[in-house]
C-alpha positions as CSV (number, residue, x, y, z in Angstrom):
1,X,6.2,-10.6,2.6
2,X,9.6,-10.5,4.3
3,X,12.2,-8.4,3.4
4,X,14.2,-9.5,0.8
5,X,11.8,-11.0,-1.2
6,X,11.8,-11.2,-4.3
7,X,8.4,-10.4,-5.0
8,X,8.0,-7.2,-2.6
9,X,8.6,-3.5,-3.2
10,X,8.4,-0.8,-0.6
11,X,6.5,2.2,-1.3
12,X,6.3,5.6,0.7
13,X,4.0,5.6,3.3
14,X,2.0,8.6,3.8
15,X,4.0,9.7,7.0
16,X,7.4,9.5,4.7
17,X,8.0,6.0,6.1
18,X,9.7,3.0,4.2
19,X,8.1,0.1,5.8
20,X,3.9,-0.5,6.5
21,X,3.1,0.2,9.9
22,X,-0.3,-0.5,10.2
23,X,-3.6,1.9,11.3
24,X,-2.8,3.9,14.4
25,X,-5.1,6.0,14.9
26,X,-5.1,8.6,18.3
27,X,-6.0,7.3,21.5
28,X,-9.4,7.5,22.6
29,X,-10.7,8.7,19.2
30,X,-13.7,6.9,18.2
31,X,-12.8,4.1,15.4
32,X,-10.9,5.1,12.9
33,X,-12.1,3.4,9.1
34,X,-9.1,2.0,6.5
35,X,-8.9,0.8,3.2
36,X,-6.8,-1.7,2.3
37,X,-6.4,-2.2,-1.5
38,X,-4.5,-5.1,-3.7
39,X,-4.1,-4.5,-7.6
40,X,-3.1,-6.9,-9.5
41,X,-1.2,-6.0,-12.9
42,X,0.9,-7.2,-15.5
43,X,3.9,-5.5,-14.4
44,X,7.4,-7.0,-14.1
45,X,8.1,-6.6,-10.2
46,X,11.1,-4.9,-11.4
47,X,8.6,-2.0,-12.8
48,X,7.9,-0.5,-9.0
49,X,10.6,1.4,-8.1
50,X,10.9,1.1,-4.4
51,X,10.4,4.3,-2.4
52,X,7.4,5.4,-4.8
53,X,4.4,7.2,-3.6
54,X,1.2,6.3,-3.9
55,X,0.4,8.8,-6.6
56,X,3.9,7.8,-8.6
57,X,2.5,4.1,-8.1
58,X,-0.9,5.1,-9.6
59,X,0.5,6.2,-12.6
60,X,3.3,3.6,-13.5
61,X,-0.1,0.8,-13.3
62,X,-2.4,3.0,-15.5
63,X,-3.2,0.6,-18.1
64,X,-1.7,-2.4,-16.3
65,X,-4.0,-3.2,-14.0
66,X,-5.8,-7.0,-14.2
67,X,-8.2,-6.6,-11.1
68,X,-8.3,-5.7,-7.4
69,X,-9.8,-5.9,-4.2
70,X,-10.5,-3.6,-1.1
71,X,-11.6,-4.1,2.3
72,X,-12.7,-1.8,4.9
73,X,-11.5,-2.3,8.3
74,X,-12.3,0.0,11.6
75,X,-9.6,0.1,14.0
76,X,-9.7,2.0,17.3
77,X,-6.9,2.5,20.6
C-alpha cells in the first residue's frame, strides 16, 4: 500500500521505525530466516491506531481475527 491509503496503518517496527524496511540482516552472516504474517479480522481500519506495536496490535485483534497466513523467507547480504 502507498501512503495515504485508505486502507493502510503504520505500526512500530521493532527498531522504533514508522515505515517497513524490509529484512537486513548483517553482512556476511549466514542467511538470516523471516516470517512474514497477514491476519485478517473484522476490524474497522479505523480500529489500528497507527504507531502501535506489535504486542498493542496483538491485543486490539484478540477475538477478531478471521484467518491468516505466514511465510518463511531466508534472506542473506
Amino acid at each position: 500500500m502507498t501512503k495515504g491509503s485508505k486502507n493502510f496503518v503504520g505500526g512500530k517496527g521493532t527498531r522504533d521505525n514508522a515505515l517497513y524496511i524490509g529484512p537486513c540482516p548483517p553482512a556476511g552472516d549466514a542467511p538470516h530466516h523471516y516470517v512474514f504474517t497477514v491476519v485478517a479480522t473484522d476490524l474497522d481500519p479505523g480500529a489500528l491506531k497507527p504507531g502501535m506495536t506489535r504486542d498493542e496490535v496483538y491485543a486490539a485483534i484478540k477475538g477478531h481475527t478471521l484467518g491468516g497466513a505466514s511465510v518463511v523467507g531466508k534472506y542473506a547480504r
